[in-house]
C-alpha positions as semicolon CSV with decimal commas, in nm:
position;residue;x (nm);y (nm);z (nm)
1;X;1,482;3,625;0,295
2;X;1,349;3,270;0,425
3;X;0,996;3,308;0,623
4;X;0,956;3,191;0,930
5;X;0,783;2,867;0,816
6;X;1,119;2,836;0,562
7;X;1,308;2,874;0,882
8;X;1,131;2,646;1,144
9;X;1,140;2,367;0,829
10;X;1,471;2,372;0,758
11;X;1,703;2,055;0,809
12;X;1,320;1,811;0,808
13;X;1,412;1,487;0,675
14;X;1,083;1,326;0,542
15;X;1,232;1,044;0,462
16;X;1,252;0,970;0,832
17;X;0,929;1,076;0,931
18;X;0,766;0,747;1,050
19;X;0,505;0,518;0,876
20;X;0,216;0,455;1,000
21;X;0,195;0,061;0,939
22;X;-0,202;-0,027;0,820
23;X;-0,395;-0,287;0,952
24;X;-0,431;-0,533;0,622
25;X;-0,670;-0,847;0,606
26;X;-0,524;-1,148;0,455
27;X;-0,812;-1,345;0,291
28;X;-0,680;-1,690;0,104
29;X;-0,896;-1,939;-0,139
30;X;-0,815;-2,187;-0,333
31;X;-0,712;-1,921;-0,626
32;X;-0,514;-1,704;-0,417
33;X;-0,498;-1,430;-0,204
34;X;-0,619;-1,100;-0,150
35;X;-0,514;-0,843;0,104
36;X;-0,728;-0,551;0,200
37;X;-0,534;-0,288;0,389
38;X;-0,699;0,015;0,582
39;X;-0,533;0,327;0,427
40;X;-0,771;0,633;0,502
41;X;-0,693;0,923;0,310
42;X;-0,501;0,835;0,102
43;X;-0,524;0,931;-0,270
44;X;-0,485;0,687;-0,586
45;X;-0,268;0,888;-0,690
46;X;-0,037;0,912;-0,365
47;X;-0,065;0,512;-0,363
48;X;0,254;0,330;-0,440
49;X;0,260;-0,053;-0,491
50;X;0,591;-0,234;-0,561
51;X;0,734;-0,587;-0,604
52;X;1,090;-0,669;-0,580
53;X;1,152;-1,023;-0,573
54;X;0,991;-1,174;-0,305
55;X;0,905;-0,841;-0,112
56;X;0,594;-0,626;-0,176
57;X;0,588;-0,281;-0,057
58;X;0,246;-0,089;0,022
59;X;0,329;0,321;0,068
60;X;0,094;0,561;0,016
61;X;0,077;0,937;0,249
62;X;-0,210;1,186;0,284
63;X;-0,159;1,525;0,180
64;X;-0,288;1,806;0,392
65;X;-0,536;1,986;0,228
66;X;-0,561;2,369;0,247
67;X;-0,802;2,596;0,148
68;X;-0,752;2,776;-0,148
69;X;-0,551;3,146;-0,133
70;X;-0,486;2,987;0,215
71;X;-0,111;2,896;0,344
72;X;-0,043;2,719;0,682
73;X;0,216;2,899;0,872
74;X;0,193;2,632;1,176
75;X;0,124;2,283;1,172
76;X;0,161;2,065;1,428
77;X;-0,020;1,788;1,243
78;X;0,208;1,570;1,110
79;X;0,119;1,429;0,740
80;X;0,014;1,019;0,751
81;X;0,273;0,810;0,586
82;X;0,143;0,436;0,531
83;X;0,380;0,168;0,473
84;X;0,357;-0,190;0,527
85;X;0,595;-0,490;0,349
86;X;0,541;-0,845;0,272
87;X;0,751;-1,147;0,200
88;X;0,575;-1,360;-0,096
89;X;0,513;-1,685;-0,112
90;X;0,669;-1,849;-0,440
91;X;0,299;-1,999;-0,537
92;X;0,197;-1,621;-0,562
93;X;0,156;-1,492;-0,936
94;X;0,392;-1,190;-0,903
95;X;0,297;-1,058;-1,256
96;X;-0,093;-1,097;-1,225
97;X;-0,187;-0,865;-0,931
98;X;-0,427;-0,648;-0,921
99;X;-0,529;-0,332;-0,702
100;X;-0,800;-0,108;-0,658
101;X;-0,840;0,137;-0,387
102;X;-1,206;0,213;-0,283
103;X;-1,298;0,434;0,014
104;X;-0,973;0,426;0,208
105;X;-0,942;0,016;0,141
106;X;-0,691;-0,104;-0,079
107;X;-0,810;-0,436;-0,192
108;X;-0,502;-0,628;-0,350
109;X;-0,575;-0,944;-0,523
110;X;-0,270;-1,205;-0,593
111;X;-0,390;-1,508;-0,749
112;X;-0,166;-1,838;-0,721
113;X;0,003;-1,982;-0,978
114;X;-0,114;-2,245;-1,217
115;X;0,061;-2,540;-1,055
116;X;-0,011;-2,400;-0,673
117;X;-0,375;-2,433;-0,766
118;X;-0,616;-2,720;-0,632
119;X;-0,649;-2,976;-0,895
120;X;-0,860;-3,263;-0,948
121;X;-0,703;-3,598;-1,142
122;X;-0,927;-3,771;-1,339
123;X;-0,916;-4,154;-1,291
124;X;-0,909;-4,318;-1,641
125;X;-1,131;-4,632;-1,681
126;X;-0,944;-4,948;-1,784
């Protein structure tokens, strides 16, 4: 027999729950980019980062945590989802990004690539 919990769950979609879309920072020098999105609460390991194509996807969702021997038989909360997607430029370095997530910022570096860089010619003496 299905609890009530069981019951009063049945037919939830997450998939459809909405996303909560974080505010992100967009910070540009001459090497590249880096984006720092606000995603409090959320785990490293409940971060997902991908890149397809042109399109980066930042998802990440914050688990409820209960106390131990403890289960919730009402929530009302709903559980964060955090999801946010970007069109890349095609100067970005798709295969050189790097990510770290430190306390509830995701800092996201993307450095250009070689020929988007800043370059100086050298004027050859005669």
């Amino acid at each position: 027999m299905n609890s009530a919990k069981d019951k009063a769950l049945q037919g939830v979609e997450t998939a459809r729950l909405p996303a909560i879309s974080p505010a992100v920072d967009v910070l540009e020098d001459s090497e590249g980019i880096t984006l720092l999105a606000d995603m409090p609460g959320v785990r490293r390991e409940q971060l997902q980062i991908d890149v397809e194509g042109d399109t980066l996807t930042l998802a990440g969702e914050i688990s409820l945590q209960t106390p131990e021997a403890m289960e919730a038989s009402h929530v009302e909360w709903q559980v964060p989802r955090y999801r946010r997607v970007f069109t890349l430029s095609h100067e970005l370095d798709r295969d050189a990004i790097s990510a770290r997530l430190e306390q509830g910022v995701l800092h996201l570096r993307i450095p250009k690539l070689a020929q988007a860089q800043p370059r100086r010619i050298v004027i050859e003496p005669v």
